[in-house]
Backbone as numpy.savetxt, mean C-alpha at the origin, in Angstrom:
# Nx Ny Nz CAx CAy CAz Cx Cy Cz
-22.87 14.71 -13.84 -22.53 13.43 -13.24 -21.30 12.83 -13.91
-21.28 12.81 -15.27 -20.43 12.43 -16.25 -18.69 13.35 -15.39
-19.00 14.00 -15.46 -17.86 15.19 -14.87 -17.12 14.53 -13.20
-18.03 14.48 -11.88 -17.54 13.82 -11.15 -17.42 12.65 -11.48
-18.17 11.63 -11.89 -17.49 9.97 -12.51 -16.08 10.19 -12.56
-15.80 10.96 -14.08 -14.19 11.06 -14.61 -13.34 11.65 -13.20
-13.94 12.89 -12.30 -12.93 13.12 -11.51 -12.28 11.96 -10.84
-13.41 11.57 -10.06 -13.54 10.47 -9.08 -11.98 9.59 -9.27
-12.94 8.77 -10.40 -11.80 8.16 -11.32 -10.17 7.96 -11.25
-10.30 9.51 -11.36 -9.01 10.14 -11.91 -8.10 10.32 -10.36
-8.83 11.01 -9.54 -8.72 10.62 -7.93 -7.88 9.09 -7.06
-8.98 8.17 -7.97 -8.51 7.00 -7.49 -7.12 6.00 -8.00
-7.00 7.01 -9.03 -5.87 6.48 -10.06 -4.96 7.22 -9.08
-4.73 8.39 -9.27 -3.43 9.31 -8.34 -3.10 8.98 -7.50
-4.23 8.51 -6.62 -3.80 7.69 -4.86 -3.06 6.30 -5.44
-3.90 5.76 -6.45 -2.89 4.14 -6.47 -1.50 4.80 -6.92
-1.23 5.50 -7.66 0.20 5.80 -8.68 1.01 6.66 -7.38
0.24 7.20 -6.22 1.11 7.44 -5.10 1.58 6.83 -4.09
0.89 5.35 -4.00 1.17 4.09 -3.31 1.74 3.43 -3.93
1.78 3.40 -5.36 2.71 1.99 -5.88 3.79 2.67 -6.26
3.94 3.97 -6.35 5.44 4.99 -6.67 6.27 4.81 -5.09
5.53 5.09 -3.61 5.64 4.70 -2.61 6.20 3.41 -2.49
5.80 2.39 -2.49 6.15 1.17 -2.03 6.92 0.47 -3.57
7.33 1.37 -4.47 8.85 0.83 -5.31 9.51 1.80 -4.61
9.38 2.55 -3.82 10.54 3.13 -3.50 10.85 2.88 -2.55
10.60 2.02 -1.68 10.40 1.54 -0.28 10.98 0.32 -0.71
10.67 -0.41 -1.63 11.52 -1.65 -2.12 12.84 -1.09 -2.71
12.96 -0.24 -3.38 14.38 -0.27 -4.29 15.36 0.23 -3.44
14.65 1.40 -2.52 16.17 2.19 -1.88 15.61 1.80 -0.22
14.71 2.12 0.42 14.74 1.35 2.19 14.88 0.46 2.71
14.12 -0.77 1.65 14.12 -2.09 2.26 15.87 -2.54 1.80
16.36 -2.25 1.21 17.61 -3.12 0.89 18.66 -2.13 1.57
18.58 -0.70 2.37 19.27 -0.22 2.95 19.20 -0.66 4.63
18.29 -1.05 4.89 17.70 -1.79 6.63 18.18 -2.89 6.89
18.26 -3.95 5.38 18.42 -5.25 5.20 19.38 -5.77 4.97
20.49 -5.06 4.66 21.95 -5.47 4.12 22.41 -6.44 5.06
22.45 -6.21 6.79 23.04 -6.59 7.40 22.04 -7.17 8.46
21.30 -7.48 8.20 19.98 -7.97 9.80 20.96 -8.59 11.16
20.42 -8.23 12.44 20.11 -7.26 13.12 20.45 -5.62 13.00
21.50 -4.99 12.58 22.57 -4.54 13.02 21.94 -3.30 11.75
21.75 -3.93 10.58 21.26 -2.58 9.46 19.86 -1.93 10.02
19.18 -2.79 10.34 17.35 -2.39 10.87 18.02 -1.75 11.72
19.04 -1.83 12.93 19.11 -0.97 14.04 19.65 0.23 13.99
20.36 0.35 12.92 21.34 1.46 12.27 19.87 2.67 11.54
19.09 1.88 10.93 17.97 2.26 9.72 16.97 3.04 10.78
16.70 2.05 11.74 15.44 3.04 12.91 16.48 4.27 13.34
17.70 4.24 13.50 17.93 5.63 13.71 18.37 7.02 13.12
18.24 6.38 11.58 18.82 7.43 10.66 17.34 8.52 10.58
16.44 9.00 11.15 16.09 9.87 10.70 14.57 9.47 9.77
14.89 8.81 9.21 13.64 8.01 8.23 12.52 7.83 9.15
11.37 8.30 8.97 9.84 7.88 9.78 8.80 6.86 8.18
9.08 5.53 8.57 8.04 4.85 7.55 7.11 4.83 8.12
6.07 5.12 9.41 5.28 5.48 10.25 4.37 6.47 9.43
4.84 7.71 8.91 3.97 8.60 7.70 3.83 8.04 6.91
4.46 6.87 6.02 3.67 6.72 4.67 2.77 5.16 5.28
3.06 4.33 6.13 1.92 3.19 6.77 0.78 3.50 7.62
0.71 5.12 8.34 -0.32 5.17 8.77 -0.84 6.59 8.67
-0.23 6.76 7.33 -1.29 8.17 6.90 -2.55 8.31 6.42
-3.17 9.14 7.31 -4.24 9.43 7.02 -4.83 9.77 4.99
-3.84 9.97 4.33 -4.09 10.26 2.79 -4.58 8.51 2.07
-3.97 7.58 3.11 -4.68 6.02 2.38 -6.05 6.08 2.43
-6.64 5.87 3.56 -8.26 6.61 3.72 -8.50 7.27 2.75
-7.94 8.23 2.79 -8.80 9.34 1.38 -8.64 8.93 0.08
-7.59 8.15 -0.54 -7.62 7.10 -1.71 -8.38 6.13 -1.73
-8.78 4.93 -0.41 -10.08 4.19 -0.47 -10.96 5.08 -0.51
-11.54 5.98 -0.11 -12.94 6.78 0.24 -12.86 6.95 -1.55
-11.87 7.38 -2.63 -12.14 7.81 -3.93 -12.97 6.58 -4.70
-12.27 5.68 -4.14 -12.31 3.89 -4.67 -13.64 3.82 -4.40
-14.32 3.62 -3.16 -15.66 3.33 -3.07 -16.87 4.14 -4.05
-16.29 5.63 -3.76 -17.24 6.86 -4.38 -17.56 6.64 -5.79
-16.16 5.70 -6.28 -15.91 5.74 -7.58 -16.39 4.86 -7.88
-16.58 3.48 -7.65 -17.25 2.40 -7.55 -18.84 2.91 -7.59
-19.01 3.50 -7.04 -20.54 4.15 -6.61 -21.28 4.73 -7.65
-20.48 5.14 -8.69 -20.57 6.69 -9.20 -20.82 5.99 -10.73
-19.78 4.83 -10.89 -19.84 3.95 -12.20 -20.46 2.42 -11.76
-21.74 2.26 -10.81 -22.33 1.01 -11.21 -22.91 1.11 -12.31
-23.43 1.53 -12.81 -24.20 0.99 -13.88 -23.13 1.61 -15.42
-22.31 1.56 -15.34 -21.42 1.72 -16.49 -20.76 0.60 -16.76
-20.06 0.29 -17.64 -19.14 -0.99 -18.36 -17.65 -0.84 -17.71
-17.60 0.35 -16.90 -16.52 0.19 -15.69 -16.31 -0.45 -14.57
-17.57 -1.00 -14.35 -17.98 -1.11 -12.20 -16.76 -2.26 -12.23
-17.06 -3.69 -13.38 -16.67 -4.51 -12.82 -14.82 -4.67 -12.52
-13.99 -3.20 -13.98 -12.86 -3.55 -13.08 -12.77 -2.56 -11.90
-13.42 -1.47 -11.54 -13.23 -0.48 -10.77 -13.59 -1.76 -9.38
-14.39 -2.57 -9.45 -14.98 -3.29 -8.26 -13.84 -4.30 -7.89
-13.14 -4.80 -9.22 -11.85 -5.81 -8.79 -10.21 -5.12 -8.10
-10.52 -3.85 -8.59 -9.44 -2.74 -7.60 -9.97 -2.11 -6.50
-11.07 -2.45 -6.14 -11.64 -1.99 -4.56 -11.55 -2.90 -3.89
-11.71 -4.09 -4.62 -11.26 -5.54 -3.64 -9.81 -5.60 -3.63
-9.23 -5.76 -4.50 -7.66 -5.99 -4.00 -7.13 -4.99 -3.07
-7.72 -3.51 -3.16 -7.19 -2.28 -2.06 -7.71 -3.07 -0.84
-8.67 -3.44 -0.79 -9.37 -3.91 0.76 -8.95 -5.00 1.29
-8.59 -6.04 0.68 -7.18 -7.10 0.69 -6.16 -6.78 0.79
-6.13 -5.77 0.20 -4.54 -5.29 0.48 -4.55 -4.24 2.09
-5.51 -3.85 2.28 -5.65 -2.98 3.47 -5.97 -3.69 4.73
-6.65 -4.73 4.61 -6.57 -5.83 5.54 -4.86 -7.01 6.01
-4.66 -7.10 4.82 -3.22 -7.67 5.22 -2.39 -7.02 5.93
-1.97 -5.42 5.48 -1.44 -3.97 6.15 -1.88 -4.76 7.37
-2.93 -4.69 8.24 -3.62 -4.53 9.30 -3.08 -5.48 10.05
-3.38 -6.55 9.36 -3.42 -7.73 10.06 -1.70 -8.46 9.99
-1.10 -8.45 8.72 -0.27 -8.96 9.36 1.34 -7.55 9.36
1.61 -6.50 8.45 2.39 -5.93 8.15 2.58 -4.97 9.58
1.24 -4.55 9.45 1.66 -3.61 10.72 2.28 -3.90 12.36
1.37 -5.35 12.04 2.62 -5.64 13.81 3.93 -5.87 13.52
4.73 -6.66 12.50 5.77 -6.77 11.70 6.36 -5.44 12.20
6.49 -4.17 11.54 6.20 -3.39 11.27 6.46 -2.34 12.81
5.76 -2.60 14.01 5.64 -2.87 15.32 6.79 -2.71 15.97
7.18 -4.80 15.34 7.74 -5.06 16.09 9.31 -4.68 15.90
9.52 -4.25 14.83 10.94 -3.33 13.81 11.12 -2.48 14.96
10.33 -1.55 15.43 10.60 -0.34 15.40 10.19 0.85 14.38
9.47 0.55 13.27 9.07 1.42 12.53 8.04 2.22 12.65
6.95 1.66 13.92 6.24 2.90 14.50 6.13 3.13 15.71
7.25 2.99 16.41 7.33 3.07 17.75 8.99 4.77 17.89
8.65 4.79 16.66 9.74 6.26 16.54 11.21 5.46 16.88
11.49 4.42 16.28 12.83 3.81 16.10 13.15 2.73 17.38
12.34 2.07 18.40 12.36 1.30 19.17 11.99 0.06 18.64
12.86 -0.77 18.44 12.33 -1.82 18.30 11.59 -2.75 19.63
10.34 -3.59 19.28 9.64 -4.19 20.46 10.42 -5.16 20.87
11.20 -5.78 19.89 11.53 -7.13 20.01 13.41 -6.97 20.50
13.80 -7.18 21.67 15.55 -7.55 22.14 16.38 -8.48 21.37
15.63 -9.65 21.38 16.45 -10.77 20.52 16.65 -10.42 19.13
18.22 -10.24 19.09 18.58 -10.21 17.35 17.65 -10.92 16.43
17.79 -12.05 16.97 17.52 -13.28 15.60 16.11 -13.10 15.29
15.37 -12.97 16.80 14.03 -13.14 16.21 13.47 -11.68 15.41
14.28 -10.88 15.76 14.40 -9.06 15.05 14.42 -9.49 13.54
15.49 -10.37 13.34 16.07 -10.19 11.93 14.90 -10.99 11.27
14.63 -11.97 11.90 13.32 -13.36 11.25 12.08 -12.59 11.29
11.97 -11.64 11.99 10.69 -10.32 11.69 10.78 -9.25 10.64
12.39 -8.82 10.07 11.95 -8.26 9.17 11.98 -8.55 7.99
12.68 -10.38 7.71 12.50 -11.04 6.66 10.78 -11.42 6.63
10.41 -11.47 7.71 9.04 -11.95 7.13 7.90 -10.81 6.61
8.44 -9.48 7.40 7.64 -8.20 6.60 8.63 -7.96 5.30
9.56 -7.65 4.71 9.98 -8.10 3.09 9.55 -8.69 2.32
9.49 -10.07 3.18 8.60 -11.14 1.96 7.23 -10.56 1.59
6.65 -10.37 3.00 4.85 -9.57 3.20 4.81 -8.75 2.04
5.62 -7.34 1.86 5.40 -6.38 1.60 5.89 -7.41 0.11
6.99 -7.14 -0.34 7.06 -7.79 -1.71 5.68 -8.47 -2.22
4.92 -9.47 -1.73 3.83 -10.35 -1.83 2.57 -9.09 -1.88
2.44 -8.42 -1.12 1.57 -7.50 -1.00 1.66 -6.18 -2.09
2.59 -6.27 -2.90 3.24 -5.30 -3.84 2.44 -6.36 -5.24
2.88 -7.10 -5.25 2.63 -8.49 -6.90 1.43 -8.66 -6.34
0.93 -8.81 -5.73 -0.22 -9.72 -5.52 -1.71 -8.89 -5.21
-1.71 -7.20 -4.93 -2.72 -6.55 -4.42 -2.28 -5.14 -5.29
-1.18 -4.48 -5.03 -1.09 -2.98 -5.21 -0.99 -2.82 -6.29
-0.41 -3.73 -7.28 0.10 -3.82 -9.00 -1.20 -3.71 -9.88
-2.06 -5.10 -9.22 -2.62 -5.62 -10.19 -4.46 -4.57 -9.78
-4.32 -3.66 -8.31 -5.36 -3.13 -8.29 -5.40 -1.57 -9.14
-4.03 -1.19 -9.32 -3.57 0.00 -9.62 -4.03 -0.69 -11.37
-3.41 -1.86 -11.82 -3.62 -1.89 -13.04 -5.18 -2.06 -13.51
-5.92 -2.61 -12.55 -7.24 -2.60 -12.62 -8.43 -1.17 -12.95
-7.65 -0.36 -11.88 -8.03 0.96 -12.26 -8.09 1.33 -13.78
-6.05 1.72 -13.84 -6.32 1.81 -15.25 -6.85 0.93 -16.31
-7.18 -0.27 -16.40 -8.19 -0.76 -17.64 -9.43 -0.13 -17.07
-10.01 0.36 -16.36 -11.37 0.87 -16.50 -11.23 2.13 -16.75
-10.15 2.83 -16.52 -10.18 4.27 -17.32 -10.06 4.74 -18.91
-9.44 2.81 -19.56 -9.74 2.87 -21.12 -11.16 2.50 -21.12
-11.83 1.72 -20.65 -13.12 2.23 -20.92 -14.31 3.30 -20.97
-14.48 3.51 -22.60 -16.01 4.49 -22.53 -17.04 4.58 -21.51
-16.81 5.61 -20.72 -17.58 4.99 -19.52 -19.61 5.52 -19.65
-19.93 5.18 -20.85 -21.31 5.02 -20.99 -21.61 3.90 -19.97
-23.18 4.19 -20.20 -23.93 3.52 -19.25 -24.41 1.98 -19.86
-24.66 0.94 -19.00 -24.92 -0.66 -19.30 -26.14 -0.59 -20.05
């Protein structure tokens, strides 16, 4: 048991360190290459080739929550649950916001419609992808940081039992 616990664990750490390696890299080099120029860079950006469509609706996020829960599961009764339980909530906050507000954002770009944007009007184009920037930035500090860091403090803990 001791053996899957640590995998688990170790599972749920890799998926966060492949989402938050993901979305700094999505901040440092995409978002400020789309954004230079709003309307006109986003319209240039949906056609270079780039699909952000694979890393927002891949199926591998699922299989990083599914580690999170298992893992949660696996260490209740250890001196881990409670931060492993405060990084299953921020993933699920953070996976609900995705949902609810990033992905129509997101939509309405053109970023999963294979480079169409939904929206004609420049302005309101450009006022859509300042407001998914801000989202995603906010959703970066506020959910992916501090659940990824959550993980790791429960992986310095001895994970004996309560």
């Amino acid at each position: 048991m001791k053996y899957l616990q640590e995998t688990t664990l170790w599972l749920f750490i890799c998926f966060g360190a492949l989402v938050l390696g993901a979305t700094v890299f999505q901040m440092i080099v995409l978002v400020p290459m789309m954004s230079q120029d709003l309307p006109a860079s986003l319209l240039a950006f949906n056609q270079n080739g780039v699909k952000p469509a694979i890393f927002w609706t891949s199926p591998l996020l699922a299989a990083g929550f599914l580690f999170g829960i298992v893992t949660a599961v696996l260490h209740w009764r250890t001196a881990r649950r409670a931060w492993l339980l405060a990084a299953i909530l921020l993933v699920i906050f953070a996976a609900i916001f995705d949902v609810v507000y990033c992905l129509p954002r997101l939509g309405k770009m053109g970023f999963l419609l294979d480079g169409a944007p939904a929206i004609n009007d420049t302005a309101q184009l450009a006022r859509v992808a300042r407001e998914w920037i801000r989202a995603d930035f906010l959703r970066f500090w506020a959910l992916i940081l501090p659940a990824f860091l959550c993980s790791l403090r429960a992986l310095s803990i001895p994970p004996q039992s309560r």
